[in-house]
N, C-alpha and C positions, 0 to 999 in steps of 0.2 A: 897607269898602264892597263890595269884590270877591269877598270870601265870603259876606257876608249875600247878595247877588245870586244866588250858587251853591247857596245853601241855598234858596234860595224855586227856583230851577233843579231841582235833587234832589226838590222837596214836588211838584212838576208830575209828575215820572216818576216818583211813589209811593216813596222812599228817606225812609222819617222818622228814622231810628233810626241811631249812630251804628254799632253792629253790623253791619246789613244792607246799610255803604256800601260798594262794590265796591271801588274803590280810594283811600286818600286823596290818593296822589300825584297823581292826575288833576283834582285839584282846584286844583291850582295854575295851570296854564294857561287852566282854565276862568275860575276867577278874574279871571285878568290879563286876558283876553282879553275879560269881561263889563265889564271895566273901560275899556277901551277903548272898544269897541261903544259903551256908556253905552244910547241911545233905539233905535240901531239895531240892536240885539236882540230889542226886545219886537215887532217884526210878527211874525205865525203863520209865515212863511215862513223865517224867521232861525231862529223858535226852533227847527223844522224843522230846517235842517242843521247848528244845535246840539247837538240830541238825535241826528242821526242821528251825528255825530262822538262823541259819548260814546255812545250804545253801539256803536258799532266798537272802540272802545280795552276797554271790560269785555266785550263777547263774544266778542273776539276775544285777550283777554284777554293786552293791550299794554303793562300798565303794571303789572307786576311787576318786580322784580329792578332792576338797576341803567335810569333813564329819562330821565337827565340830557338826554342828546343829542334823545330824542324830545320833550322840553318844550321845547327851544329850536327847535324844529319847525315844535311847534303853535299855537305863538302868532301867530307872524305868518300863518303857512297858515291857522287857524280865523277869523281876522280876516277876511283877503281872500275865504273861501269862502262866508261870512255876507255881507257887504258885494256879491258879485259873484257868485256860486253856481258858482262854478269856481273852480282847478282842484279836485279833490278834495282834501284835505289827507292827507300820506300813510300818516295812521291808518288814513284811510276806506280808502284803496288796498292798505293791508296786511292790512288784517283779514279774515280767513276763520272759519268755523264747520262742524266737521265733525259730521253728525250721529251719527256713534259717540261723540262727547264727551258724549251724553245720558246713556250708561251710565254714566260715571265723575264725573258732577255728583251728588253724597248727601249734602253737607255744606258750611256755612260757611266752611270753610277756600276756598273756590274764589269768584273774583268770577264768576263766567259764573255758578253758581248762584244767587246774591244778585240777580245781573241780570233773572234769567229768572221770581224769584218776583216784585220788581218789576214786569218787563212785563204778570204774570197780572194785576194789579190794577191797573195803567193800562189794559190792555184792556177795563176794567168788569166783573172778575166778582164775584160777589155772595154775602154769607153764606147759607149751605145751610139756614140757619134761619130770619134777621130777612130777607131778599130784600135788605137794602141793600147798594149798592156803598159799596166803602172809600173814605173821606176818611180825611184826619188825625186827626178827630176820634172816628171809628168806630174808626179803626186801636188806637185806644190806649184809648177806651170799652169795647171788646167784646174787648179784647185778642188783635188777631189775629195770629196766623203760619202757617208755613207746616208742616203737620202730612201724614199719611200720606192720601190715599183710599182702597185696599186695605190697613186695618192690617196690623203686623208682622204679630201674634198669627196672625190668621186667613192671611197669606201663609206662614208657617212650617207649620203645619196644612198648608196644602196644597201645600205639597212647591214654591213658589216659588224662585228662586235669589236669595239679597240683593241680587245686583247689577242685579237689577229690580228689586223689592219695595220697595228705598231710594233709588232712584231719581228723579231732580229729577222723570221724568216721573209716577212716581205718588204727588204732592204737591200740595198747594195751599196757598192761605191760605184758613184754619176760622180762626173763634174759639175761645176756648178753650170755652166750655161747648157749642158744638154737638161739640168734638173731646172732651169729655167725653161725650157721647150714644152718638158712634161707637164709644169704648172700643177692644176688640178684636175686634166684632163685624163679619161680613160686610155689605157693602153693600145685601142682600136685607136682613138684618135691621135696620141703623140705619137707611136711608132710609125704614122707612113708619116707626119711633121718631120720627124725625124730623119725617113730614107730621102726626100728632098733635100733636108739642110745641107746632108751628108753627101749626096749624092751616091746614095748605097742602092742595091737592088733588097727585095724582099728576102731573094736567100741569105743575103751579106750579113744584113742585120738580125738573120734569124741564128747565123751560125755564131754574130756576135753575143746575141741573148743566151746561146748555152752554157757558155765561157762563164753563166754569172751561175748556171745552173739553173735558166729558165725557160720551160719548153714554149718555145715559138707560136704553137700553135693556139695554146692556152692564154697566152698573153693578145695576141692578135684578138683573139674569139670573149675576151672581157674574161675569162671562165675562174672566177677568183678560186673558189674553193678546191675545185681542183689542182689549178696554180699550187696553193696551199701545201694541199698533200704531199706534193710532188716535189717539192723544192723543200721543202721540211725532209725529206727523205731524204733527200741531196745532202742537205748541209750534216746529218747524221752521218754519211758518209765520209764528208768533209773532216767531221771530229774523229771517226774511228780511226783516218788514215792518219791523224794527226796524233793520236793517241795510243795507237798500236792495239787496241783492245775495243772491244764490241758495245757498242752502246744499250743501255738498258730502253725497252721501247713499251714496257707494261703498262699500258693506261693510256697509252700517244695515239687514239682513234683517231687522232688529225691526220694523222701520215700515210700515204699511197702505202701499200702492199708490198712493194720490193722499190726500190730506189731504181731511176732509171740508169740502165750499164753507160749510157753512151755519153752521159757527164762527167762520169767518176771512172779515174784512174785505179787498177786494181791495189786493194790495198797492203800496203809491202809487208813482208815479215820482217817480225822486230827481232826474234829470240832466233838464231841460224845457228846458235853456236851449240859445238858438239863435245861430246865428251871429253875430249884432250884440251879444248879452250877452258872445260871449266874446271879440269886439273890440276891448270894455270895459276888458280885463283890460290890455290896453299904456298904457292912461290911470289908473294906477293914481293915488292923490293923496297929494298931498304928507306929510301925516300918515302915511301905511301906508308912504313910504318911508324917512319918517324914522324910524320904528320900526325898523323893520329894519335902518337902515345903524346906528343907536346900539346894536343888540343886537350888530354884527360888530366895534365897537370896544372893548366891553366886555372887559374885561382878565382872565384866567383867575381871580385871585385874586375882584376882584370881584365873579365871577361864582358863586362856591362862597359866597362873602360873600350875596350877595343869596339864594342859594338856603337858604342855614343861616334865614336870616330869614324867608322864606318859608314855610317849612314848621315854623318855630316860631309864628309867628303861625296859620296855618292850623289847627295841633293846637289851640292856645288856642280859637279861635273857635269850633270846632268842640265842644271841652269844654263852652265855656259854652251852647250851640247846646243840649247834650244834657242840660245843666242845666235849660234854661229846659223842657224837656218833665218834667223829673222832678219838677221843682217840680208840675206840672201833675195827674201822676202821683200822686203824695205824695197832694197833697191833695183827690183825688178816692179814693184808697183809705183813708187814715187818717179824713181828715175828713166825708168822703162830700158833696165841695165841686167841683163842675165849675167850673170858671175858661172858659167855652166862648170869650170874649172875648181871653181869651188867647192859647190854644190856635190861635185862630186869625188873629192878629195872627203868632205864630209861622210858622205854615204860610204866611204871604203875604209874611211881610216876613225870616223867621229872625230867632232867639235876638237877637242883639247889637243889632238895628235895633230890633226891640218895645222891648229894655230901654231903648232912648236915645229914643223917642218917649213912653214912659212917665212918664221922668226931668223931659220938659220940660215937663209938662202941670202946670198951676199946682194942680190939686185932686188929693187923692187918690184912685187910682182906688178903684173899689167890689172890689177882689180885694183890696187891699193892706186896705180897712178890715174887709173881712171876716175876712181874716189875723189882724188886731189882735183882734179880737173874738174870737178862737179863741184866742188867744194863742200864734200861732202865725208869728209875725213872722219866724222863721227860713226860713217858706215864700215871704217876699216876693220881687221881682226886687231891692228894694235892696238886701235880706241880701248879696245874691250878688253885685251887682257889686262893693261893699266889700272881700270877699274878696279875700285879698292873690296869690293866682293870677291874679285875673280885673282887677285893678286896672291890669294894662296899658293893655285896652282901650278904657278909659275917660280921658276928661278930666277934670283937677283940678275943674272947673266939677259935669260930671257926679258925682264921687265926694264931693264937699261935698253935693248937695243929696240923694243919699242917705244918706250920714251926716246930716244932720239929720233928714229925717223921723224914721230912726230914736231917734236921741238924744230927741227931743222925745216921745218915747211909752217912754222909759228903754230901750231895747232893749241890752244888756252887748253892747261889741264893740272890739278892739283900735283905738286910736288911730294 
């Protein structure tokens, strides 16, 4: 329950893919702690200093290496900070963002990079081509990531240094066929490629490049370094609003002078609360202290115990979580078969909760008969929870009634 929660958590701040999750560890506490919450998560304000608590921990990038001691932190702190909007939990408290760290974000291997392509497409920016903002459903439709806006090719030509050229800052998320358009060509040249494919005028496309945080004019004019400054500025922006706290900029001579207003949303106040809300906080209730004093009794062995389990279930869910997209995947590339119904039962509900709502519904659905019809029953969700991996997370109840549909249309599968 506590990761299916985390997973529809993740779909909110555009993380679909189990690649592009910043850290798995951090999913534990959020977990435990949506589990707790239960209703008192879902207001706009909760989810608020939910999200503002996970990205402090990936952009401030907290939850690497050894985090034992910081999950038993966060649990109780993310609780009482959701519940009562104080104190800060001392994720929020610790996490900084320097902006010299833009230069050395080029790759996957870094959560602050996975973060920040994230944030570009919860901000609302839009393919360079079709004008739509990403969903889950676009995301994985039009196959997007996050590719170069000044290609290598033409940055190598012109005498650029890698360590800008591959930089988070001169990136986005393109689909693949518009970053097929791009090639290795200059921005003079793929962007009017581009206003023909699309059939865009020059302002469409120009209003579509803001959306990424890229000024129009710069990009048209080749004008890299500038580009540079100025969208490094942006994404600085991008992290403050995401962080709630001011980015350090001592030593970032890459960056424009003030960040342009007309990309960036003003950035909201985090701390609103007033003397009486944090009054509150001595009346804490009896649940939040009983959490607490059962976490201070827990006995060291126990607690390596709980955690082994923990993070073995987490990997599980998360497997199947990435399953249930490839299923999706599969048979919209093999079969040329959109499952849209799915796809987006996944995006609201995650992997494990679609499959257990699918499981109880007395008819079959119209994907599973279409499957059948393709002969392609191996694409179902009951194929997969059968699977003797995924057969944890299910109940004997659950794992009979998909072994039968399937037995009942002969499908071969170990007993």
């Amino acid at each position: 329950q506590g990761f299916g929660r985390a997973a529809r958590f993740l779909h909110s701040q555009h993380i679909y893919r189990s690649k592009d999750l910043p850290y798995r560890t951090q999913l534990v506490p959020l977990a435990a702690a949506l589990v707790v919450l239960g209703q008192e998560a879902e207001p706009v304000g909760a989810q608020k200093r939910i999200a503002r608590w996970y990205w402090s921990g990936v952009l401030g990038e907290l939850y690497g290496g050894a985090v034992e001691s910081r999950f038993a932190r966060d649990v109780p702190e993310l609780i009482e900070y959701v519940r009562y909007g104080a104190p800060e939990p001392k994720t929020v408290q610790d996490a900084n963002f320097d902006a010299t760290r833009l230069l050395t974000l080029r790759t996957r291997n870094s959560a602050a990079y996975k973060g920040i392509h994230a944030l570009l497409m919860k901000s609302g920016c839009r393919d360079f081509r079709t004008g739509d903002s990403i969903t889950m459903q676009t995301f994985f439709d039009d196959s997007i990531d996050i590719h170069h806006i000044f290609p290598q090719k033409w940055c190598k030509s012109a005498g650029i240094a890698p360590e800008k050229y591959n930089s988070i800052i001169n990136k986005t998320a393109i689909s693949s066929r518009t970053n097929r358009i791009i090639g290795g060509q200059a921005p003079s040249n793929y962007l009017p490629k581009i206003e023909a494919d699309a059939e865009l005028s020059r302002d469409e496309l120009s209003s579509i490049l803001k959306t990424h945080g890229i000024d129009p004019k710069l990009a048209y004019a080749d004008n890299f370094e500038q580009f540079f400054a100025q969208r490094g500025s942006f994404l600085v922006g991008l992290i403050e609003k995401a962080m709630g706290k001011t980015v350090a900029q001592e030593g970032a001579d890459f960056l424009a002078d003030t960040p342009n207003e007309e990309y960036l949303e003003e950035i909201p106040e985090w701390a609103e609360e007033d003397e009486e809300e944090n009054e509150e906080l001595v009346e804490m209730d009896d649940s939040n202290n009983t959490l607490i004093s059962r976490q201070d009794e827990i006995g060291e062995k126990e607690e390596e115990q709980r955690k082994e389990v923990h993070d073995e279930i987490s990997d599980l869910e998360l497997r199947f979580h990435q399953a249930m997209i490839d299923i999706y995947q599969t048979a919209k590339n093999e079969l040329h078969y959109t499952a849209s119904y799915v796809i987006q039962m996944v995006s609201e509900l995650g992997g494990l909760e679609t499959a257990r709502r699918l499981l109880t519904k007395d008819e079959l659905s119209d994907g599973f008969t279409e499957l059948y019809l393709r002969d392609r029953l191996d694409l179902t969700v009951e194929a997969h929870v059968i699977k003797p991996e995924f057969r944890p997370l299910f109940t004997p109840e659950e794992i009979a009634i998909a072994e039968k549909r399937l037995r009942d249309l002969d499908y071969p599968f170990e007993q």
